[in-house]
C-alpha positions in Angstrom: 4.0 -15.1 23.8 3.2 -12.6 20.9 4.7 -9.3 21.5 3.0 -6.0 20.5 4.3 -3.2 18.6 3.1 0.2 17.8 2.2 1.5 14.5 5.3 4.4 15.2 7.5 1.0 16.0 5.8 -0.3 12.4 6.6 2.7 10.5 10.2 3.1 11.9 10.9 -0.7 10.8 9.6 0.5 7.7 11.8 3.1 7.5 11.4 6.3 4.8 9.2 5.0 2.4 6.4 4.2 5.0 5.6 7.7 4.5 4.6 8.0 0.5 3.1 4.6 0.8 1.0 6.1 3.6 -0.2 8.9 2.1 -0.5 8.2 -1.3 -2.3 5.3 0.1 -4.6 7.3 2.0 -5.3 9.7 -0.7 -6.1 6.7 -3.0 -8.4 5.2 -0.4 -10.3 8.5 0.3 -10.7 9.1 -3.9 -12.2 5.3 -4.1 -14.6 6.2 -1.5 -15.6 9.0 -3.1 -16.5 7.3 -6.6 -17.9 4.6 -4.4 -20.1 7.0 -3.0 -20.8 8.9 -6.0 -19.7 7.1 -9.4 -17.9 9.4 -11.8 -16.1 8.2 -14.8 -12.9 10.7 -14.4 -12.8 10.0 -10.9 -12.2 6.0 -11.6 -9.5 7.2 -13.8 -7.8 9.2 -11.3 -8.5 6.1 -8.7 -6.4 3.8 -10.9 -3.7 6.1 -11.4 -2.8 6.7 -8.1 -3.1 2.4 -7.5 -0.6 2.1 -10.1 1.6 5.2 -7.9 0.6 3.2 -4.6 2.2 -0.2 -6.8 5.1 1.3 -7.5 5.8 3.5 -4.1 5.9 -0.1 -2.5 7.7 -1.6 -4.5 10.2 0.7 -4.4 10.3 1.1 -1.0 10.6 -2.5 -0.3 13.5 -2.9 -2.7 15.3 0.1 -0.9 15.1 -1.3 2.7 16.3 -4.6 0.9 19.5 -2.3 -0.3 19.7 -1.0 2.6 19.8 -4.4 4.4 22.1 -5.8 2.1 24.4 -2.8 2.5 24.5 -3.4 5.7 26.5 -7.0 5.7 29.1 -5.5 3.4 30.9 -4.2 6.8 31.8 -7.3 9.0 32.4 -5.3 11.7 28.8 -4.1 11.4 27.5 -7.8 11.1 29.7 -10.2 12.9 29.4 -14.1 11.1 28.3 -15.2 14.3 25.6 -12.7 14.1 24.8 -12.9 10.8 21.6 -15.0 10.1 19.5 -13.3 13.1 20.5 -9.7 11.7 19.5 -10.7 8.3 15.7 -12.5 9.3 15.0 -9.4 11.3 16.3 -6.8 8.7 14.2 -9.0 6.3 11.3 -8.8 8.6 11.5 -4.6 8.5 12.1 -4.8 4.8 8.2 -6.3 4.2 7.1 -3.2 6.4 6.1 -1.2 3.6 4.8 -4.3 1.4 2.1 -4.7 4.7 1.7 -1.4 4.5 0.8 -0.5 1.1 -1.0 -4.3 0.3 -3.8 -3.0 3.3 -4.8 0.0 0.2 -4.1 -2.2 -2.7 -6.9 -4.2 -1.4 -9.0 -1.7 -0.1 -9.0 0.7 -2.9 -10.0 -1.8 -5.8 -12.7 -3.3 -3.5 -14.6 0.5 -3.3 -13.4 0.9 -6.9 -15.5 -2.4 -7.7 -18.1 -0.7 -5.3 -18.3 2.7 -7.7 -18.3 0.6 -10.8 -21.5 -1.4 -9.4 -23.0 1.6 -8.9 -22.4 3.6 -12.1 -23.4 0.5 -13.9 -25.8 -1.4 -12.7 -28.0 1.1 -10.0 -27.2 3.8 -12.7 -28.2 1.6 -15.4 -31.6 0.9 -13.6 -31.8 4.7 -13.4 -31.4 5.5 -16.9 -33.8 2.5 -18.1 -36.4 3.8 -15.4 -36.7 7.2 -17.4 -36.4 6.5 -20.4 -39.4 4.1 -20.4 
């Protein structure tokens, strides 16, 4: 009933800009662990600028695969009318690739952000009212 597909299959759908949303997603992920792990002021800063990268890496690679869709029914010979509505749900489908893609990190990486904040905050808090009484 369902069929599977590969994460290769996923990031061919996807097509170029799988690969910035991947590893600037990846590098944001690993930097929120860090400050989850170990709370740093400068390191939160560097967290939420490369969310705001991740954002805007997704968002332009969704809006190219949409171009690139869209350029593609310009040619009828490319997309016959009878073939039309199937081509366009499936080129559709490969255009949200990178939207599922980067929206895994853009969850993620706030939710250890929130983690580090807790941390440096409240734990660190106790910390710093512990020794100073």
């Amino acid at each position: 009933m369902f069929a599977t597909a590969s994460f290769g299959e996923f990031m061919r759908e996807g097509g170029w800009g799988m690969y910035p949303v991947l590893v600037i997603g990846l590098v944001a992920l690993a930097s929120a662990t860090r400050y989850a792990i170990r709370p740093e002021r400068l390191c939160l800063r560097f967290v939420a600028v490369l969310w705001l990268t991740l954002l805007a890496a997704v968002v332009h690679a969704t809006v190219t695969d949409l171009a690139a869709v869209f350029r593609y029914f310009e040619d009828p010979v490319r997309a016959p009318d009878a073939e039309m509505a199937r081509t366009l749900l499936l080129g559709l489908k490969e255009s949200t690739r990178p939207a599922a893609l980067g929206g895994i990190f853009l969850t993620l990486v706030p939710l250890l952000a929130a983690a580090g904040v807790y941390r440096e905050y409240v734990v660190g808090g106790e910390k710093t009212a512990a020794t100073s009484s």
